[in-house]
MIPA-229822 format. One record per residue (C-alpha): residue number from 1; residue in one letter; x, y, z. Coordinates in Angstrom, 2 decimals, padded with zeros to 5 digits, m for minus. Layout:
BEGIN
ATOM seq type       x       y       z
ATOM NUM    a       X       Y       Z
...
END
This chain:
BEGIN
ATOM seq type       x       y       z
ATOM   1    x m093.13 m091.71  054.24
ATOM   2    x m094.06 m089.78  051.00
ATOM   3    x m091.33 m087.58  049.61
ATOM   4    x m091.70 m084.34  048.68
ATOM   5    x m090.88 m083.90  044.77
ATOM   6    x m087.78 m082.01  044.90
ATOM   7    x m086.11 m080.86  041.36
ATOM   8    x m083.38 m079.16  042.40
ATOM   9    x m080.46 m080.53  044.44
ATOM  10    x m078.12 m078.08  045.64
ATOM  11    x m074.44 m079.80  047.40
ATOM  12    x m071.88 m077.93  049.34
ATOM  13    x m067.84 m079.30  048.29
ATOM  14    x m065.68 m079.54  051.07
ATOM  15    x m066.77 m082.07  053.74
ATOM  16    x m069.57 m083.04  051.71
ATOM  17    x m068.28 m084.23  048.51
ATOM  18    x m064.60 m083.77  048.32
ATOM  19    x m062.65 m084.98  051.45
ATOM  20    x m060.84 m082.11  052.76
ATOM  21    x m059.19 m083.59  056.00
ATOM  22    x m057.42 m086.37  053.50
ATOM  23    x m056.94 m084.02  050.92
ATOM  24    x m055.57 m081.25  052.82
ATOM  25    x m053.53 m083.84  055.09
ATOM  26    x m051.68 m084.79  051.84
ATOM  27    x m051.15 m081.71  050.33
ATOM  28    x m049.75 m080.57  053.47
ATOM  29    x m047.42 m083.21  053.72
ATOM  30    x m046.05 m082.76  049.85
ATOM  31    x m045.37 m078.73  050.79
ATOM  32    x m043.27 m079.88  054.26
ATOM  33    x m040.94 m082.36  052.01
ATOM  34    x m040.91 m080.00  048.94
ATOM  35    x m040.05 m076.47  050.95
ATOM  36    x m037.55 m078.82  053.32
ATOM  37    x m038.81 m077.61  056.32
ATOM  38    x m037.51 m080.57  058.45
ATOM  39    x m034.47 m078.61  057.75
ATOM  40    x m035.87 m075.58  060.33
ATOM  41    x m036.05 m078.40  062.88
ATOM  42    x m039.68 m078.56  062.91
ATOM  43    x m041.58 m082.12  063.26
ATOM  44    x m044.19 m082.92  060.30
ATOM  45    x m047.16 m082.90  063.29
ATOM  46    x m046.01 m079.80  065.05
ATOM  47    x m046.39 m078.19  061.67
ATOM  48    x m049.80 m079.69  061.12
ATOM  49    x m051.30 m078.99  063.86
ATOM  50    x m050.41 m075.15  063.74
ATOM  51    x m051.26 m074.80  060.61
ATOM  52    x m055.08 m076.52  061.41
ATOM  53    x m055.10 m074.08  064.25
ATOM  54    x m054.54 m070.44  062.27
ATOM  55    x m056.19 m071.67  059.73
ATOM  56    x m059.55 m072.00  061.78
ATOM  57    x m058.93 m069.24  063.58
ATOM  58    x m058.59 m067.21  059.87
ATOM  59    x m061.48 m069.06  058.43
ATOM  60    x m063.44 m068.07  061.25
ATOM  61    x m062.10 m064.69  060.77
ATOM  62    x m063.26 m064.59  057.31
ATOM  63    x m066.48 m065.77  057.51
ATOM  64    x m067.28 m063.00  059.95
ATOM  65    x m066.63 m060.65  057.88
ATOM  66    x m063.18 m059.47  059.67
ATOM  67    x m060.27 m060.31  057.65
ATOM  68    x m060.49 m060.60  053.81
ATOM  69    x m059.35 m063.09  051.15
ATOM  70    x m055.76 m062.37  050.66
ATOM  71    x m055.22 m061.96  054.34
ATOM  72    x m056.88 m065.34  055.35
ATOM  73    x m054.92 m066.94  052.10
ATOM  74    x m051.47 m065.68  053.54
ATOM  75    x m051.98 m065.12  056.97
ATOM  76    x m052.79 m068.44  058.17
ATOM  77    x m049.13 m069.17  057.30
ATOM  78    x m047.53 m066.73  058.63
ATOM  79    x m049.01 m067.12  061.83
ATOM  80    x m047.95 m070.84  061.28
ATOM  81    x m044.48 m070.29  060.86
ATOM  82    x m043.93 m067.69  063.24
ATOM  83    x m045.35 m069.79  065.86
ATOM  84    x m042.73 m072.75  065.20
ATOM  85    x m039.72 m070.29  065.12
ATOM  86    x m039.62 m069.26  062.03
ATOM  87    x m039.73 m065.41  060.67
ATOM  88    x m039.27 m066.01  056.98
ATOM  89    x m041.82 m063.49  055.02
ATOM  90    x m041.06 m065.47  051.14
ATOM  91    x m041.24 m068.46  052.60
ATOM  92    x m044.71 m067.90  054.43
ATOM  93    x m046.08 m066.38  051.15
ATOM  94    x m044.86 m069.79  049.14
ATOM  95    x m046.19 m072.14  051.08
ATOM  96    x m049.38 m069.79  050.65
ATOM  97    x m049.42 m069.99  047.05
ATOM  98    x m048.32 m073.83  047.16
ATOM  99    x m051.63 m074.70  049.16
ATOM 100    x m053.59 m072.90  046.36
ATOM 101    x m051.93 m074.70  043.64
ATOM 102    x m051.64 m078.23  045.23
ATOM 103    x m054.56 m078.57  047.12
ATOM 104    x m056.93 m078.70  044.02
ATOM 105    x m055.23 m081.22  042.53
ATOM 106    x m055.98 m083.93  045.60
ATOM 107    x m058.81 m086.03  044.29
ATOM 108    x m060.38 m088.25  047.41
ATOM 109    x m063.86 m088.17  047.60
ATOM 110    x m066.08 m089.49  049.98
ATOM 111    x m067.05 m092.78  049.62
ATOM 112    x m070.08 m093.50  047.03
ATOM 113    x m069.86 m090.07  045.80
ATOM 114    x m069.43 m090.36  042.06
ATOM 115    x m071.78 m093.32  042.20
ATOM 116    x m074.49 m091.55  043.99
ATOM 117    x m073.97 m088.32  042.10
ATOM 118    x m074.57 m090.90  038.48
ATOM 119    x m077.81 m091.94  040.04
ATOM 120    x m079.49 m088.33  041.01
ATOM 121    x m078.08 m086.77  037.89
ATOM 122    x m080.23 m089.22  036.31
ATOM 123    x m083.11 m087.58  037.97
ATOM 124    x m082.62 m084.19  039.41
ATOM 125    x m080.68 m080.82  038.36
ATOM 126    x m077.57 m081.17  040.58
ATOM 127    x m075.91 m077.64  041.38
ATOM 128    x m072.93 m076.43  044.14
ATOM 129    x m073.33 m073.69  046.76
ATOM 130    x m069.96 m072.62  048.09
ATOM 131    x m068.34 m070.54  050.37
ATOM 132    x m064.82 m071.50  048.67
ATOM 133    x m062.75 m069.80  046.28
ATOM 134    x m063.01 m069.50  042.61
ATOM 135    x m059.27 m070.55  041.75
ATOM 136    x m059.98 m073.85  043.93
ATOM 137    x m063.31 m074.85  043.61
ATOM 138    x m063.91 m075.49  039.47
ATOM 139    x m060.49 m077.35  039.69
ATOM 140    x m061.26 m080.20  042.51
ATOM 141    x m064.66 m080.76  040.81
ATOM 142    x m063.19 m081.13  037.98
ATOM 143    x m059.77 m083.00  038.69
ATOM 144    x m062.40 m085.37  040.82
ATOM 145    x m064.26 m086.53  037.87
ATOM 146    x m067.30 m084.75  039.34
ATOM 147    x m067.66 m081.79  037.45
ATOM 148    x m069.74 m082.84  034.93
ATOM 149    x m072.60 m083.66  037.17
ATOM 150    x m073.45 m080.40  037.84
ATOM 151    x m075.39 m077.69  035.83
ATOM 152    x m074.64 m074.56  037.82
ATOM 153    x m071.57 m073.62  040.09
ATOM 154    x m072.70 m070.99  042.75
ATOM 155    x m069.66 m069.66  044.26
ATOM 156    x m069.62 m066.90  047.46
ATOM 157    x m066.33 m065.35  045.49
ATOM 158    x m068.74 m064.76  042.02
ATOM 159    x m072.61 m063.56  044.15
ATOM 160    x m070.31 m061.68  046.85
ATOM 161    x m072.49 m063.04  049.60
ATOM 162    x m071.64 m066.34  051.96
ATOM 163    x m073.12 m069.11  053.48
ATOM 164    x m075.32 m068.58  055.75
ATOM 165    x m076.58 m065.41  054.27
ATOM 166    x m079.88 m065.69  052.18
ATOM 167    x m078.90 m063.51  049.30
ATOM 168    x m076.08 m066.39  048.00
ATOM 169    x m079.31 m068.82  048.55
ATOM 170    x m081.54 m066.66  046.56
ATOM 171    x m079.15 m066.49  044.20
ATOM 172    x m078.60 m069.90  043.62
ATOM 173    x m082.34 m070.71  043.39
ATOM 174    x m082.88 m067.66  040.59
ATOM 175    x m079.77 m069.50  038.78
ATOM 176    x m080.99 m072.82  038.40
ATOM 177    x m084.35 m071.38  037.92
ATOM 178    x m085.87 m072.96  041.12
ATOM 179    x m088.71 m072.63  043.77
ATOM 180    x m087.94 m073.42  047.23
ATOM 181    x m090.60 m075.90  047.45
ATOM 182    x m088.15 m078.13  044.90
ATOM 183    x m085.41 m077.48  046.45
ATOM 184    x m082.86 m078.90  048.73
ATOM 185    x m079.43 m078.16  050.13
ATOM 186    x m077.04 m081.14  051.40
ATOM 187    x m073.90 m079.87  053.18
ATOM 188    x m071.80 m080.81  056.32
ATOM 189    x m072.12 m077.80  058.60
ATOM 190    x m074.58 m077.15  060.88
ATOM 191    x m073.98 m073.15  060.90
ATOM 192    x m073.56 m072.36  057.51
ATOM 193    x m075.38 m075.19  055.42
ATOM 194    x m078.36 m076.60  057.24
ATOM 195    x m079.14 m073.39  059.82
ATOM 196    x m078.44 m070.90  057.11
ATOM 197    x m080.96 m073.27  054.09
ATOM 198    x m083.59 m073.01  056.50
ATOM 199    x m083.80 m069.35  057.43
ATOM 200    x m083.64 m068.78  053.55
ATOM 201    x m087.00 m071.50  053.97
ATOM 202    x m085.49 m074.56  051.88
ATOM 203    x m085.42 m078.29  053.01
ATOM 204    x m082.11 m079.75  054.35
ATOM 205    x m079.76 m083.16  054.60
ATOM 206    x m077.47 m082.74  057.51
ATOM 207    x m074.31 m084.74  055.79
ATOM 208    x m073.21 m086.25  059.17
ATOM 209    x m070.47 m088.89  058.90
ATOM 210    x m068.77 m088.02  062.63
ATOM 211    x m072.34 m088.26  063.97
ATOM 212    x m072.17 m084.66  065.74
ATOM 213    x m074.69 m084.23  068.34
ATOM 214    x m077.11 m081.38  067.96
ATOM 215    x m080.49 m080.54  069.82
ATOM 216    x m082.34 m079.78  066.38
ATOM 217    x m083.32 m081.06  063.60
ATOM 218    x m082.60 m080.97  059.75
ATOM 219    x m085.42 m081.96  057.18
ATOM 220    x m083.05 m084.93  057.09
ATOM 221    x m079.77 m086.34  058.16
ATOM 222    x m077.50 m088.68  056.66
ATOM 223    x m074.14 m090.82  057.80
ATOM 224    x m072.99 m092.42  054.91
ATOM 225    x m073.08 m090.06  051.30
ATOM 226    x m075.38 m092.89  049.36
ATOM 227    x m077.80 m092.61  051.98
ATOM 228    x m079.46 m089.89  049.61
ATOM 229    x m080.99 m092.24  047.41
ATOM 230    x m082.93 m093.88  050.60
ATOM 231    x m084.55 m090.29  050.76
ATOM 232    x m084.51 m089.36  046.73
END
């Protein structure tokens, strides 16, 4: 199959290139042993699973449009909390402010990344479209080892706009300098990566590694991160 001569390469971070699930597993786990909160009587995997649970539901909030920043950042654990018995206002808003400060500092990538990054870098402009925050993102590129791979850092705190919306797409591509017809977006979600590259009318790699099921099509689809040099 002939390729299309893309330039521009443009990679979402969590669930694409940075782990979240292991990272945020861990990071979870170092906030239950450092704030004690065995001593509350609540189990390590009741307190996981609420805190996954509020902080879709906020996330989803967020990305809607209905809650804002600071509410989704401190929220999600006082919904937590409260809904394992505990009313404790200080302690909801520092294990808000741990997450912030630990989570960036958990470095597991998925596999091949830095490898795979090495070769494109080699022969495309690598940039970053996402929807997380400022104080997060720069620091897990860079406490990765992956920063440096990448020429421009497009974040939805800095253009104002998320993914899916077009504008943080057009933004990106007037960044790096780009035309569409060079350009491609690899991310993990369906929504907000693939659905929302292609109404803006760039190509698209569906990063797939749980093999989701889904009636349409992406420009391309990948399992396994190094699979991008089979289409690059």
């Amino acid at each position: 199959m002939t390729q299309k001569k893309y330039k521009h390469l443009f990679f979402d971070i969590d669930r694409t290139l940075w782990d979240y699930e292991t990272n945020a597993v861990e990071t979870l786990i170092d906030m239950y042993h450092k704030r004690n909160l065995d001593s509350y009587g609540v189990s390590l995997q009741k307190y996981l699973d609420e805190f996954y649970y509020w902080n879709d539901y906020y996330w989803e909030q967020f990305m809607a449009g209905e809650v804002s920043k600071d509410t989704l950042r401190d929220d999600r654990f006082f919904k937590t909390l409260d809904a394992l018995g505990i009313q404790n206002r200080e302690l909801a808003l520092t294990l808000s402010a741990d997450y912030i400060e630990i989570s960036p500092t958990k470095t597991k990538l998925f596999p091949k990344v830095k490898e795979t990054l090495a070769y494109l870098k080699e022969r495309y402009h690598l940039h970053v479209i996402t929807n997380g925050f400022n104080e997060v993102q720069y620091q897990k590129l860079e406490n990765s080892g992956i920063r440096h791979f990448f020429e421009r850092i497009i974040t939805s705190d800095s253009v104002g706009y998320r993914k899916p919306h077009t504008k943080i797409f057009e933004f990106a591509l007037t960044s790096a300098n780009a035309r569409k017809v060079e350009s491609l977006m690899i991310g993990d979600n369906w929504d907000i990566d693939i659905l929302g590259a292609r109404e803006f009318g760039i190509d698209q790699v569906y990063f797939n590694p749980h093999r989701i099921v889904h009636e349409t099509k992406a420009t391309y689809e990948i399992f396994q991160f190094e699979e991008l040099v089979n289409i690059l």
